[in-house]
N, C-alpha and C positions, 0 to 999 in steps of 0.2 A: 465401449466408450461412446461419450455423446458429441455432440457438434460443440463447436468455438462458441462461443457467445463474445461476442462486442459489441457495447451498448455505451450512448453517451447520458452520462447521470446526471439530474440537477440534485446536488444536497445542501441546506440552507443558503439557496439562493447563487450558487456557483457551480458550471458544469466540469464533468471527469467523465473521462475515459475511463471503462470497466472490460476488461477481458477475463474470462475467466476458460480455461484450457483445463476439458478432462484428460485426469494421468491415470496411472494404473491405480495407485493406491489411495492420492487426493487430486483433488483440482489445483492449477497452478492459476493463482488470483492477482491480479495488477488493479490497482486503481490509481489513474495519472492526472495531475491536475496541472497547471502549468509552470506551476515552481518546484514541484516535487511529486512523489510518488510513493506509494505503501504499496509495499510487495507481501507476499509469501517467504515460507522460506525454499521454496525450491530457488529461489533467486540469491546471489549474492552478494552482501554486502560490502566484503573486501572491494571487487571490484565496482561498486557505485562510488564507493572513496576513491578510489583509483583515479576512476575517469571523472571525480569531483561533485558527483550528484547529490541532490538533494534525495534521501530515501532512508523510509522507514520501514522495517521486517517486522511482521506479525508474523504467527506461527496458530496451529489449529483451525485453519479459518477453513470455511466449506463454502460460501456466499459471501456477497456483498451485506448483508447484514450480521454477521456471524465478522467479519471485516470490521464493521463499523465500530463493532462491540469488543472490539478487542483492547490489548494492550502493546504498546510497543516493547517488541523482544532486543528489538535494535535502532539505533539511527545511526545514520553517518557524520559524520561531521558538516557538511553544508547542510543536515537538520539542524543537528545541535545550535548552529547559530540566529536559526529561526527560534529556537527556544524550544526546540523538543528532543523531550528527555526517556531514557526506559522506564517503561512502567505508567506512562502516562497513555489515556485512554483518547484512541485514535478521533473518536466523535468530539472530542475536547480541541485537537489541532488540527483536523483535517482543513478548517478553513486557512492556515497557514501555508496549504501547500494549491492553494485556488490559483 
C-alpha cells in the first residue's frame, strides 16, 4: 500500500480538497468543495442523507482524473437540489459543489 495523498485542487477556477487513501483492492477517493463532496463508493451514502450532506457516489474511479470523468452512481438529496442528478457527468457539476 502507498502513502495518503492530500492535495488542494484548482478545477475551473475553484479550489477542492483531494484525498485519495490506498485500500487493499482500490483507492478510497474524496474530492471536497465547500458545498458538497463526490466520494467513492467505499463511502456511504445513506449516511450523507442522514447527516444531511450535500454528496455525490461515483464508483470505478482510480484518480482524480478517472473522478472527473465519471458519472454519478448517486446523489443525496442536498445534491439533488443543487440540480444534480444520476448519470450526469461529475466535470459537468462539479462547479456546483465549489
Amino acid at each position: 500500500m502507498g502513502m495518503i495523498e492530500a492535495d488542494t485542487v484548482e478545477i475551473s477556477g475553484s479550489k477542492y480538497e483531494y484525498i485519495k487513501v490506498p485500500m487493499a483492492k482500490a483507492p478510497l477517493l474524496l474530492l471536497k468543495g465547500r458545498k458538497g463532496f463526490v466520494m467513492c463508493g467505499y463511502l456511504n451514502l445513506d449516511a450523507a442523507n442522514k447527516l444531511g450532506d450535500c454528496a455525490v457516489r461515483v464508483s470505478g474511479v482510480s484518480d482524480l482524473k478517472t473522478l472527473l470523468d465519471s458519472k454519478a452512481a448517486g446523489v443525496s438529496e442536498e445534491a439533488k437540489k443543487l440540480g444534480i442528478s444520476e448519470g450526469q457527468n461529475v466535470s459537468d457539476f462539479i462547479h456546483l459543489l465549489a
